[in-house]
Rosetta silent file (secondary structure, phi, psi, omega in degrees, C-alpha in Angstrom):
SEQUENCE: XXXXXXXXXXXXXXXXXXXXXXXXXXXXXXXXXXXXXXXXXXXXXXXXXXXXXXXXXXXXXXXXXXXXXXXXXXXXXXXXXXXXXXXXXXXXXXXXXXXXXXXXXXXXXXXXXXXXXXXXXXXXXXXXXXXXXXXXXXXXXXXXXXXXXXXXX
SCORE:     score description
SCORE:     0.000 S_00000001
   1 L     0.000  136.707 -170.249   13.696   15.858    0.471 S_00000001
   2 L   -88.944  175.425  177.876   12.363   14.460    3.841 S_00000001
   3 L   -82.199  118.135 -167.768   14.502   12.918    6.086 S_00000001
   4 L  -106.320 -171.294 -156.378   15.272    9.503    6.280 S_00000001
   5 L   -82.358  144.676 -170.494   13.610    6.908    8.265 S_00000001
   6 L  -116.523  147.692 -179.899   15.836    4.600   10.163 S_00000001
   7 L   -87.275  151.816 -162.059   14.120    1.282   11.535 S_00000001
   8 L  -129.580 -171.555 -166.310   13.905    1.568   15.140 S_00000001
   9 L   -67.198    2.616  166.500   13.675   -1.531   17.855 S_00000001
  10 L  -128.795   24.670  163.380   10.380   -2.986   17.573 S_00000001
  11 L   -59.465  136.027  164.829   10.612   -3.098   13.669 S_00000001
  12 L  -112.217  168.025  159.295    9.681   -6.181   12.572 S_00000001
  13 L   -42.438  142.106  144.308   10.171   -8.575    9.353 S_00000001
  14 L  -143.438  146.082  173.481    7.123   -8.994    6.968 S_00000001
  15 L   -81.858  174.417  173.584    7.396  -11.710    3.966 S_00000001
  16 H   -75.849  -20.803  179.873    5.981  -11.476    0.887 S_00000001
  17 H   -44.324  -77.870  157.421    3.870  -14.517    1.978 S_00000001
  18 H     1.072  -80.250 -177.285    2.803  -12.388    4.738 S_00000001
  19 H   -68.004  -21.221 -171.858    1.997   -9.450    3.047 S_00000001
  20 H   -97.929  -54.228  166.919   -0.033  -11.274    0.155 S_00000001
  21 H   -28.813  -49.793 -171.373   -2.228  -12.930    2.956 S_00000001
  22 H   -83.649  -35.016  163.459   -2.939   -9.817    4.468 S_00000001
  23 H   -66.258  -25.946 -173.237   -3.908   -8.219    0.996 S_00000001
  24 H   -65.272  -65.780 -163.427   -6.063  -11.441   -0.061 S_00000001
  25 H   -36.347  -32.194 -178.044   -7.864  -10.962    3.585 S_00000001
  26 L   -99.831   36.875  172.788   -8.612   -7.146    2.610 S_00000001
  27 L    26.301   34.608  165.346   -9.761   -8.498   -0.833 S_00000001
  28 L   -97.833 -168.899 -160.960   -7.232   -6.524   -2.530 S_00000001
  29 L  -124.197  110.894  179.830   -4.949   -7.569   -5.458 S_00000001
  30 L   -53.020   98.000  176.526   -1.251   -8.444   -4.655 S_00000001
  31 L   -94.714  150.499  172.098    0.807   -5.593   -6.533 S_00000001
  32 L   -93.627   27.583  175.683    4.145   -5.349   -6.147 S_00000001
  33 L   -91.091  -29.774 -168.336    4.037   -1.448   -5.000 S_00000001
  34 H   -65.556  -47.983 -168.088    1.394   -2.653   -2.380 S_00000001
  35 H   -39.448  -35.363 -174.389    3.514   -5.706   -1.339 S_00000001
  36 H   -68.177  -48.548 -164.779    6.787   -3.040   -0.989 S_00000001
  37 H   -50.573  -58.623 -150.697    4.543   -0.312    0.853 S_00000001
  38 H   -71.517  -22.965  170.136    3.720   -2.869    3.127 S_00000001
  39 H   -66.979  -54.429  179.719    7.269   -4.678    3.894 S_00000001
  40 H   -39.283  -47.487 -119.983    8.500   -1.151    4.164 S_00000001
  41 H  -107.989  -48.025 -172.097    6.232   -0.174    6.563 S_00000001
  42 H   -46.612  -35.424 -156.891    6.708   -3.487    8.642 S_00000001
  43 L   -77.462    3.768 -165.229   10.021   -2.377    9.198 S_00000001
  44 L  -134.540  116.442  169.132    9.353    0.543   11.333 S_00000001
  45 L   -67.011  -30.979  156.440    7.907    1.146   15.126 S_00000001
  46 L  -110.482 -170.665  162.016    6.480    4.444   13.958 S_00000001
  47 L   -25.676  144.268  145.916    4.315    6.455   11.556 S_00000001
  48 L  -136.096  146.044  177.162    6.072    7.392    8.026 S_00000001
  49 E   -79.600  173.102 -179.747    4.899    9.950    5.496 S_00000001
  50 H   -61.008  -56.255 -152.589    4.660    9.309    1.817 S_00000001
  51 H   -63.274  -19.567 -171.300    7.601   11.263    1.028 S_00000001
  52 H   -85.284   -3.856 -178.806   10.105    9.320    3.588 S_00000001
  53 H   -61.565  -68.002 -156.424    7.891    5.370    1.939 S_00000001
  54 H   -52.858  -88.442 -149.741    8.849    7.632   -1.806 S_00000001
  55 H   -27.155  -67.457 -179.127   12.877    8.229   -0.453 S_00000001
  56 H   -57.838  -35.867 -170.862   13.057    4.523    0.354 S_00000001
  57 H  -115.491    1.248  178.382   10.841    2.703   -2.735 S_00000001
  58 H   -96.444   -3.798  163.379   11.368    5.124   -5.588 S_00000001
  59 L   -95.939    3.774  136.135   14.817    4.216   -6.307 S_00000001
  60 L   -36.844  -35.801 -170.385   13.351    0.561   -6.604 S_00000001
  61 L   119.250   -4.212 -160.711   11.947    1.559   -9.178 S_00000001
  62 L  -110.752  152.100  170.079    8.472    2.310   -8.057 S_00000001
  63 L   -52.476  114.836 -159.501    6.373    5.689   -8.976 S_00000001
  64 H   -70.895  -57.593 -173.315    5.734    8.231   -6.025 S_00000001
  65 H   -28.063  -70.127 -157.750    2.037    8.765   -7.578 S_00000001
  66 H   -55.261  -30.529 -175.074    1.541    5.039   -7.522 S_00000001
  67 H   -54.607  -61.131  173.492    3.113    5.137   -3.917 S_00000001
  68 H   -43.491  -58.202  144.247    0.555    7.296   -2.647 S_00000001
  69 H   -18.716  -66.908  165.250   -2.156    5.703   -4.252 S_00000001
  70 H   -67.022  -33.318 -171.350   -1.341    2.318   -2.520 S_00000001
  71 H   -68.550  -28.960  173.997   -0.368    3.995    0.862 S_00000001
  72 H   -79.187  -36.942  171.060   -3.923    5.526    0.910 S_00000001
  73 H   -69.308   10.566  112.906   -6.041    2.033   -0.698 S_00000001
  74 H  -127.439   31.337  160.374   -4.557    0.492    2.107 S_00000001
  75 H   -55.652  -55.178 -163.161   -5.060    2.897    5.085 S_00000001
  76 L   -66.161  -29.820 -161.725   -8.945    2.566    3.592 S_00000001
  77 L   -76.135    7.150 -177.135   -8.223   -1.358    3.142 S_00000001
  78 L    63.270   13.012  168.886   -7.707   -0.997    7.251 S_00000001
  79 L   -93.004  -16.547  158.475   -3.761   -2.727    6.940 S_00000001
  80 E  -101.901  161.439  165.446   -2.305    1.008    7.572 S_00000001
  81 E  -115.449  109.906  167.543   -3.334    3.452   10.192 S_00000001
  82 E   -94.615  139.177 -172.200   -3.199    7.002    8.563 S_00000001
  83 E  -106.286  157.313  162.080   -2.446    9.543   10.979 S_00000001
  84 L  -125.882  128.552 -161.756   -2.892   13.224   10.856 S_00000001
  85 L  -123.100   23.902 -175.041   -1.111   15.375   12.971 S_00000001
  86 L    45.658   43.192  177.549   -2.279   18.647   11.314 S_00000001
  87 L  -131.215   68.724 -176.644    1.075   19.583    9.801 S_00000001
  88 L    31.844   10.952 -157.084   -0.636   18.871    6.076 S_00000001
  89 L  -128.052  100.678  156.997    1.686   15.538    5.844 S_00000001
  90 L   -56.941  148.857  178.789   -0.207   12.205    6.753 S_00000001
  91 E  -147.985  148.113 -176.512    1.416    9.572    8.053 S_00000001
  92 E   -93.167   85.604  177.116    1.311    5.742    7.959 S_00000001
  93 E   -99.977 -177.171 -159.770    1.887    2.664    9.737 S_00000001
  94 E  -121.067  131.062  168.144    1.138   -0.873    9.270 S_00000001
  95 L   -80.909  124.280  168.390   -1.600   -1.989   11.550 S_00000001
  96 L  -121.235  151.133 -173.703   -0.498   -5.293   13.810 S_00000001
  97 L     2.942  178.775  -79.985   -2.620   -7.676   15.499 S_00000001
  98 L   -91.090   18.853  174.487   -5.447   -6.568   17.149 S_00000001
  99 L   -90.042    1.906  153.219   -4.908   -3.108   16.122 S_00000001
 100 L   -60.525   -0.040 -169.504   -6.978   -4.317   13.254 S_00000001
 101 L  -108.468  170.975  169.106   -9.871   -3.811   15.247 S_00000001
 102 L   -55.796  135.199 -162.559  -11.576   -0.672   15.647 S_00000001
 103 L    16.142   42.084  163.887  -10.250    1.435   18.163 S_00000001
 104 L  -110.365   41.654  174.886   -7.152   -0.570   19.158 S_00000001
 105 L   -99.610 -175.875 -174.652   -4.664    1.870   18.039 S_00000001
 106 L  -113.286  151.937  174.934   -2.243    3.419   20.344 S_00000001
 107 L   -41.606  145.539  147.822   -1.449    7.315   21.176 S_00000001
 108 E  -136.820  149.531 -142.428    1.400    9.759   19.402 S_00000001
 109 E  -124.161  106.753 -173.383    3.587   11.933   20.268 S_00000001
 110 E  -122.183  131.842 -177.559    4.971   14.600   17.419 S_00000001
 111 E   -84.846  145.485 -162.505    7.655   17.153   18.588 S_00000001
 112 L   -97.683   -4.492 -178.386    6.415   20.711   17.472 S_00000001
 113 L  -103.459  -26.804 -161.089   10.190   21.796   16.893 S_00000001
 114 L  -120.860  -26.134 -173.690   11.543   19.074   14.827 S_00000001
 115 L    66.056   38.557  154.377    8.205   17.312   13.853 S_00000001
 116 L   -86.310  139.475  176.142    8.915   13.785   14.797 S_00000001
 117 E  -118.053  148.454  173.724    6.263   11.627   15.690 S_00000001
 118 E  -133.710  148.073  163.843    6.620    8.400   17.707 S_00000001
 119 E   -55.982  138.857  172.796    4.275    5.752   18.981 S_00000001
 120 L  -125.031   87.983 -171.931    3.430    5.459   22.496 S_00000001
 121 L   -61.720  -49.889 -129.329    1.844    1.287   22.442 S_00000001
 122 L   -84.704  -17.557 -167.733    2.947    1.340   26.320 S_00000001
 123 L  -103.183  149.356  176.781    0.484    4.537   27.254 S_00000001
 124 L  -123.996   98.484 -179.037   -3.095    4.353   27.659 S_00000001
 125 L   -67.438  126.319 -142.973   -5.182    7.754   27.280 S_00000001
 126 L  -135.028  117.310  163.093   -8.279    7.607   29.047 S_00000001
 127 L   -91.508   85.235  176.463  -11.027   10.093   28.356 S_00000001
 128 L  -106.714  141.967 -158.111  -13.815   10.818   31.276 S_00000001
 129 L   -98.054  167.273 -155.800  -15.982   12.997   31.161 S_00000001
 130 L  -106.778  120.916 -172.457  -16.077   15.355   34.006 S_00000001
 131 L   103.302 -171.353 -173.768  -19.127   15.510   36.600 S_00000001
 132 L   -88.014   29.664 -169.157  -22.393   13.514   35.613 S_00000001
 133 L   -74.588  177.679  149.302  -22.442   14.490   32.097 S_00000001
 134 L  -123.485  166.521 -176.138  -21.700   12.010   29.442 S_00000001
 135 L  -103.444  143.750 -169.090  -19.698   13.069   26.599 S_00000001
 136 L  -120.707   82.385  146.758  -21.408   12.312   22.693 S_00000001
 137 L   -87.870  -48.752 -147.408  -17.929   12.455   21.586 S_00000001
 138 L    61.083  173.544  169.576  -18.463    9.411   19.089 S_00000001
 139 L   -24.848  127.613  177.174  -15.435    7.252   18.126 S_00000001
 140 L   -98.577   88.843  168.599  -12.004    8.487   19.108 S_00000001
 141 L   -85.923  -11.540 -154.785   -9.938    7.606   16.137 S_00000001
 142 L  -164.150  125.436  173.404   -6.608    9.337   16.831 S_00000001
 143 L  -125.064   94.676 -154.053   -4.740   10.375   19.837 S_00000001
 144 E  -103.657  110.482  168.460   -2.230   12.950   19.256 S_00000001
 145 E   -81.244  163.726  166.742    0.022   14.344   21.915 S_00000001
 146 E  -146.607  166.999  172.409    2.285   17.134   20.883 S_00000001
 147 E   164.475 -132.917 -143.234    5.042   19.214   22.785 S_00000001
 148 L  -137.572  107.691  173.479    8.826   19.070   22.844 S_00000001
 149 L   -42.768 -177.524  179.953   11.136   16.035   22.452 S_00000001
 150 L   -99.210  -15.275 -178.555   14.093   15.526   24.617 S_00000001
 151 L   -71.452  -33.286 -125.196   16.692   15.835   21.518 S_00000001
 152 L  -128.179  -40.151 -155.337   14.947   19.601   20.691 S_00000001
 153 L   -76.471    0.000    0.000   14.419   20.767   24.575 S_00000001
């Protein structure tokens, strides 16, 4: 059973209003697992995996399959960010203002002993390449630091 998620200080509110707006705009169909996914999500300043979204919405009442199912249709629908931090377990946030756009998300930071990850909005990662080369990186979707929290070190 994962551990669970606590809302941390720049969690915000989302209504169902809210949330049905944001599904009409991604021309999806207001369910009420997406509508949950997505208040849940609101509520939280970082990432969450399916299993801590399942801990929180399946004694609601709602279906972990079905969970998953919505948490990925709307990662694709571009209202989540799914992250990968290469420890098999994706993880999800709710995209806010302009991080709807294409490469306006912000870095993260996942501790390699305990495997929390938290958003870093306030840092800006810079990539240059070095000498006159240019770099054919293509689109930088995901910027993952990793190393050792201050709770773990």
């Amino acid at each position: 059973m994962a551990k669970e998620a606590t809302p941390g200080p720049a969690a915000s509110q989302l209504t169902v209003q809210q949330a049905r707006e944001m599904l009409r705009a991604a021309d999806l169909r207001s369910t009420a697992s997406r509508l949950a996914v997505l208040q849940h999500l609101a509520q939280f300043d970082k990432p969450l995996s399916h299993a801590e979204v399942a801990d929180a919405l399946v004694p609601q009442g709602f279906d972990k399959s079905t969970l998953y199912r919505c948490l990925v249709e709307l990662a694709d629908a571009n209202l989540l960010s799914r992250l990968d931090a290469g420890d098999h377990a994706w993880r999800f946030e709710l995209r806010r203002g302009d991080e709807h756009e294409a490469g306006a998300q912000h870095p993260h930071f996942m501790c390699l002993d305990c495997g929390k990850v938290t958003c870093l909005p306030e840092v800006e990662v810079k990539i240059v390449p070095s000498g006159k080369k240019t770099l054919a990186l293509g689109d930088v979707t995901e910027i993952f630091l990793k190393g050792h929290c201050t709770e773990c070190k």
